[in-house]
C-alpha positions in Angstrom: 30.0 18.4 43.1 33.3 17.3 44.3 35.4 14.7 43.1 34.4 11.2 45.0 37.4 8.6 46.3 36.9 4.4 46.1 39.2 2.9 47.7 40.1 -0.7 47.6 41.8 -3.0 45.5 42.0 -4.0 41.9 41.9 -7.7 42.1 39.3 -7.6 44.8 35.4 -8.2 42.9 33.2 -5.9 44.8 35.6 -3.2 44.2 35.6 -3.9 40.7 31.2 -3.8 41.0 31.8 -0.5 42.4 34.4 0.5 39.7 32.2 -0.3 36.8 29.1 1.5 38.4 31.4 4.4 38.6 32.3 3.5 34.7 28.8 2.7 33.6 27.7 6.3 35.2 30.5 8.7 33.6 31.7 9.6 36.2 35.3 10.7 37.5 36.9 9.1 40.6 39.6 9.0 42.5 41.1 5.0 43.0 43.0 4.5 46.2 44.7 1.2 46.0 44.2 -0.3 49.3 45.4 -4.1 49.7 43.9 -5.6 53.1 45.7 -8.5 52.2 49.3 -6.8 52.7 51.3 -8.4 55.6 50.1 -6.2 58.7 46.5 -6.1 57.3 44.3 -3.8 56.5 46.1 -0.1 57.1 45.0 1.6 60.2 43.8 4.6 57.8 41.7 2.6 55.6 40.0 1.2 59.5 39.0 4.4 60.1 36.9 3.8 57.2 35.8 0.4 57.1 36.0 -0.9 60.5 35.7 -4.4 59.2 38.7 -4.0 57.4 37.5 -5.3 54.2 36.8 -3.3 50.3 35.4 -1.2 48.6 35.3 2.5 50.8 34.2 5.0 49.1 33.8 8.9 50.5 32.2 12.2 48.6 32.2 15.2 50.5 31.2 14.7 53.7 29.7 11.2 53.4 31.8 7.8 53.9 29.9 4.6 52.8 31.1 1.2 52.6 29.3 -2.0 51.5 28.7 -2.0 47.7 25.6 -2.4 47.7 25.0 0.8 49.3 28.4 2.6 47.6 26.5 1.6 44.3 23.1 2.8 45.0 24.4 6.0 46.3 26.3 6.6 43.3 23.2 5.9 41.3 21.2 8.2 42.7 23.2 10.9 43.4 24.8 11.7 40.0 23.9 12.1 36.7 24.1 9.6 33.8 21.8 6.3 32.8 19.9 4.8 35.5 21.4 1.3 37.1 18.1 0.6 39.0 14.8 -0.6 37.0 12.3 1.6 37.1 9.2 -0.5 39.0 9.5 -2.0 42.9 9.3 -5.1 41.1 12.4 -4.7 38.9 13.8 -3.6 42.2 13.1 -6.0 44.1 14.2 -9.0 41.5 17.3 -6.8 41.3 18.0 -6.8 45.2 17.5 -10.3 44.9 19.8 -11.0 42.9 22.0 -9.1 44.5 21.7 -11.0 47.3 22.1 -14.5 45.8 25.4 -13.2 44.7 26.9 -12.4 48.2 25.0 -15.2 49.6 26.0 -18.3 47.1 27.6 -17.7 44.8 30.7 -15.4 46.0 32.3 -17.7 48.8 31.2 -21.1 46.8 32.4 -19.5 43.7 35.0 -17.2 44.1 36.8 -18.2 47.0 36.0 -22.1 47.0 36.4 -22.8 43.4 38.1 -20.1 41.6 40.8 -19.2 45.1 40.9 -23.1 45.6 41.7 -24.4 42.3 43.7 -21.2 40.6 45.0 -19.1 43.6 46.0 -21.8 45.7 48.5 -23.9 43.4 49.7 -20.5 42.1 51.0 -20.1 46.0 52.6 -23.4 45.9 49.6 -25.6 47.6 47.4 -27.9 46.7 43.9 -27.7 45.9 41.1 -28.7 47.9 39.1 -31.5 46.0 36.2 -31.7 48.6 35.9 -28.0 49.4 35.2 -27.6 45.2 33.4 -30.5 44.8 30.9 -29.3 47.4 30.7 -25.8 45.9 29.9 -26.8 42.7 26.0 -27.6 43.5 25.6 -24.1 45.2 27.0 -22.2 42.1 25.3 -24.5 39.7 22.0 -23.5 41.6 23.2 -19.6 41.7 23.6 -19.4 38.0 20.1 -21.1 36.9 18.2 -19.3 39.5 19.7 -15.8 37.9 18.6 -17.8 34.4 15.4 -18.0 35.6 14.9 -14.6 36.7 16.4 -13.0 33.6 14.3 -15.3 31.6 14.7 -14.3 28.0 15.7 -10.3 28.8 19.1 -9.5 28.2 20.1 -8.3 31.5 19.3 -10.2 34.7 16.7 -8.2 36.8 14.9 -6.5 33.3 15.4 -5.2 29.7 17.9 -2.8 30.9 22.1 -3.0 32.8 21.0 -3.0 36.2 23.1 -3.1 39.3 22.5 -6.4 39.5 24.7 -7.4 36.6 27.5 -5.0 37.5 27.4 -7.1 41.4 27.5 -10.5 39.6 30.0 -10.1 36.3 33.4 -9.8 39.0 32.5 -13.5 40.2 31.0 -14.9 37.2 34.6 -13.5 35.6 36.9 -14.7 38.2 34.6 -18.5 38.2 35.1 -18.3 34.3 38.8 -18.7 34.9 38.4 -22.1 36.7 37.9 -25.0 34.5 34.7 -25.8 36.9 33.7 -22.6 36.3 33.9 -22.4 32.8 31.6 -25.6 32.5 29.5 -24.3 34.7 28.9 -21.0 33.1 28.5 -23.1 30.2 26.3 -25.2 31.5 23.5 -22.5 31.6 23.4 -21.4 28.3 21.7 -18.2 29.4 24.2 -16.8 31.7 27.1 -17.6 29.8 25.8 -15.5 27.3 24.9 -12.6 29.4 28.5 -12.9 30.6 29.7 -12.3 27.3 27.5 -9.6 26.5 29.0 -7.5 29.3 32.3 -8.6 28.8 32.4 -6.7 25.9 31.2 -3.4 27.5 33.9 -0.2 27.9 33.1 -0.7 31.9 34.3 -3.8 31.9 37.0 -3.8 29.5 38.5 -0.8 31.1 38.4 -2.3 35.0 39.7 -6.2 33.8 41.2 -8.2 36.1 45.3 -8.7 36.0 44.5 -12.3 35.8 41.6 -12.1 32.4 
């Protein structure tokens, strides 16, 4: 089996969910930095990949995927190494699930309204948006305890086992972490801040870190 390719961009969190996936797995990869951010935009290569312009792409042999969700399942599946997806529809579904609260809540409120609005913004010389975090702050406080609530007391959010659902949510809950709103948030449900800290200290995660931890 050839080598796969991800391309996208070290800052960016769903590359990083794809990049500890790939970690978690064993596996060998190929990381093609792509910043979609650059002045220009997206490069007119990494279109012909993702149309949408956005990150993670990821290709192995013939096949070119993007969306992590799917970039993570297929990696699952199609190579050796533990398994990321419980065993039972029902573990699979809860895992989906969570999945989907992530992209759904807690990303935009959390990563881009709280954590981009109160650490990303100042750092390029503006000013932070009071309002726009204020009224994120609900929405990721809901995010969190409904994730509580599905874990309930297992150590991993969708069963007894690392799931994909953790590796989707542990980029945002890292980047919120880094917000003082986050951080109270996070402590604020006991349960997920200590999940948070259980993966932290994974290889997977310690080897794809942020610049900014």
């Amino acid at each position: 089996m050839s080598t796969p390719t991800l391309f996208g961009a070290a800052y960016s969190v769903y590359t990083r969910s794809a990049r500890l996936t790939l970690a978690e797995k064993g596996i060998d990869y190929r990381f093609d930095e792509v910043d979609i951010f650059a002045p220009g935009g997206p490069p007119a290569a990494h279109l012909q990949r993702q149309p949408f312009g956005k990150i993670p792409a990821f290709e192995h042999d013939a096949l070119r995927l993007y969306e992590t969700a799917a970039i993570c399942r297929y990696v699952d599946e199609a190579f050796d190494g533990p398994a990321l997806q419980p065993a039972t529809p029902a573990g699979r579904a809860v895992m989906a699930q969570v999945i989907g609260i992530c992209d759904s809540y807690l990303y935009r409120a959390g990563v881009w309204d709280i954590y981009v609005e109160r650490i990303g913004v100042p750092k390029r010389g503006g000013t932070s948006d009071e309002a726009k975090i204020d009224k994120a702050i609900p929405t990721v406080r809901k995010a969190l305890q409904e994730m509580a609530r599905l874990s309930g007391d297992r150590p991993f959010i969708a069963g007894p086992d690392l799931s994909l659902a953790d590796l989707h949510a542990y980029p945002m809950t890292t980047l919120l972490r880094l917000a003082p709103e986050g951080r109270d948030l996070l402590v604020g449900v006991p349960a997920i801040e200590a999940w948070h800290q259980r993966i932290s200290a994974r290889a997977s995660s310690v080897k794809t870190r942020f610049a900014v931890e």
